[in-house]
N, C-alpha and C positions, 0 to 999 in steps of 0.2 A: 530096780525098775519101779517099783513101789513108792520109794523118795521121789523119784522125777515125776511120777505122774502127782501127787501128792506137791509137789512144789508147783505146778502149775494150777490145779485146782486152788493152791489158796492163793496166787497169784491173782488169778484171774475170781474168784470170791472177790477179795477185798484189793480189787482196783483204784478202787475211790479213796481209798485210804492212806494217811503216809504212811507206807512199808519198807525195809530192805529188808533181801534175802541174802544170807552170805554163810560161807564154810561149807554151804551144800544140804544142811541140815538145822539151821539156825533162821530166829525169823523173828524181826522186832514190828510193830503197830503201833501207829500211836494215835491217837482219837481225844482231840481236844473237850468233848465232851465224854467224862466215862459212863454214863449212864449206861450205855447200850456193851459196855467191855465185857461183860460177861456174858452177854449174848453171841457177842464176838470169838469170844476164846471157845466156847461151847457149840460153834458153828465150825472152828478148826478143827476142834475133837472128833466130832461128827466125821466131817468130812475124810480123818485120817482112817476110823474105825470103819468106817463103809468102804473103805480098801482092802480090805482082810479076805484073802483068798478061802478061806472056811466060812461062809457065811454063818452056819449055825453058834460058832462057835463064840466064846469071849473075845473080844479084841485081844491080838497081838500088836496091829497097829496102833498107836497112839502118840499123841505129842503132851512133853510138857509145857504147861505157862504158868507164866506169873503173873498178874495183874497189881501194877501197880499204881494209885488212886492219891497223887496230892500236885502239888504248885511243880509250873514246870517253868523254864524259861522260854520265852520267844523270840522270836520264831522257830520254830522247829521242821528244820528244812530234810533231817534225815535224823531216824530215831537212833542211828549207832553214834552220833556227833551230837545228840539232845541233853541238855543238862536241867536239873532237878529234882527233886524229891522221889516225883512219880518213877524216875527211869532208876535211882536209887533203889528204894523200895523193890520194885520188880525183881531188881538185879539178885538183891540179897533173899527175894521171895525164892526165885529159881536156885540159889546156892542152897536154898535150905531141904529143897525139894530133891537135890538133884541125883542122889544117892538113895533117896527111899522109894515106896511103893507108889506116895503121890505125885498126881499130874496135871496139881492145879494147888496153886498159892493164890491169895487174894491179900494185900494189906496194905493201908492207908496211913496217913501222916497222924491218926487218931486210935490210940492203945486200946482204950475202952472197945472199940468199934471193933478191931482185928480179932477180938472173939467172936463175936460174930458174923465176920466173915469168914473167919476159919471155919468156924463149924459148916456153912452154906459150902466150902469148899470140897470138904470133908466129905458131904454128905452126896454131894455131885459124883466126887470121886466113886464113890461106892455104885452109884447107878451107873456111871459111864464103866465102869472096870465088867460088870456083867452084861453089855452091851452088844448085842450082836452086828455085824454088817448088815443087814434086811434093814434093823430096828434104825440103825444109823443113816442108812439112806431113806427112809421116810423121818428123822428128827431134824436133820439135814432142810428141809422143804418148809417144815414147821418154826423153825426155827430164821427161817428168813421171809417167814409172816405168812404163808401159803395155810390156808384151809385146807383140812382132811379130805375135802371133794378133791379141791386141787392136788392133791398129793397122790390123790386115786389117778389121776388122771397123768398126771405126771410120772409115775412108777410103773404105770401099765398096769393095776394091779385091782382086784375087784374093792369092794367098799369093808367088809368084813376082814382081808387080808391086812390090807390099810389097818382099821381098828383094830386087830390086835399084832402088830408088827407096832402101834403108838402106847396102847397100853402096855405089852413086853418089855418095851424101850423107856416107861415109865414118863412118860408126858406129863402125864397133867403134875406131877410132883416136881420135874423141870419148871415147868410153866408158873406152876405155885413161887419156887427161889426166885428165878428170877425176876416177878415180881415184888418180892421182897424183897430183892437188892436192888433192884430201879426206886425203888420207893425210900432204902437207905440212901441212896447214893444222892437221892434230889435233896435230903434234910440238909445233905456236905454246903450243898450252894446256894 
């Protein structure tokens, strides 16, 4: 039940997007500019860990991704029939990912760079893995550019719950990476 509801929310999240979904549990994106992909993948996270029927508890829900960041071919009319680098890359991200504890690979057509993407990975992981349901459904709102008032308002939830349901979930250390990957990712182009 959890899957289904969870394949509709990213559905309907990322409409705008080119998406397929298939095998029930599988789910490729693809975003001709990556800048914003790890915003993206970090909004799926989100969304899967604020399904966890224990709120207080760590996520047991979660999804993995791979992000992967080089030349693609075009047109790209559906990500599971897209060819290049970038869907490459992904692919071999997720093989690598796919038997360990992470749930999140980043890697680019540039060696040097994949350290420090990794590490940015790395270190997501660690926040998202202690991440509560509450935490996840107010990172969820922030993460799709909503202000904290807005978040208040949106959760039902007073101004103080909010703030530390953001703080908990470690915001401003999200908000830090991923401005430091928007800002790697524009030197790429």
């Amino acid at each position: 039940m959890v899957e289904f509801i969870l394949l509709e929310r990213l559905k309907k999240t990322f409409a705008n997007y080119i998406t397929e979904f298939y095998r029930g549990d599988s789910f490729q994106i693809y975003m001709r500019d990556p800048v914003g992909s790890l915003r993206v993948a970090l909004l799926a996270r989100s969304l899967a860990i604020g399904l966890n029927e224990t709120e207080e508890e760590p996520a047991l829900t979660d999804v993995r991704i791979s992000i992967g960041i080089g030349p693609v071919v075009l047109p790209v009319k559906t990500p599971g029939t897209a060819r290049g680098e970038a869907f490459l890359l992904s692919g071999r991200g997720l093989d690598d990912i796919q038997h360990t504890e992470r749930r999140l690979s980043i890697v680019c057509d540039r060696p040097i760079a994949d350290i420090g993407l990794q590490v940015m990975a790395d270190y997501l992981d660690a926040i998202y893995r202690g991440m509560t349901a509450k935490q996840a459904a107010a990172i969820v709102w922030l993460l799709g550019g909503a202000t904290q008032q807005e978040v208040v308002v949106k959760l039902g939830k007073s101004k103080s719950t909010v703030s530390q349901l953001v703080t908990a979930g470690r915001w401003s250390e999200i908000e830090r990476i991923l401005q430091q990957f928007e800002n790697l990712i524009k030197q790429f182009q």
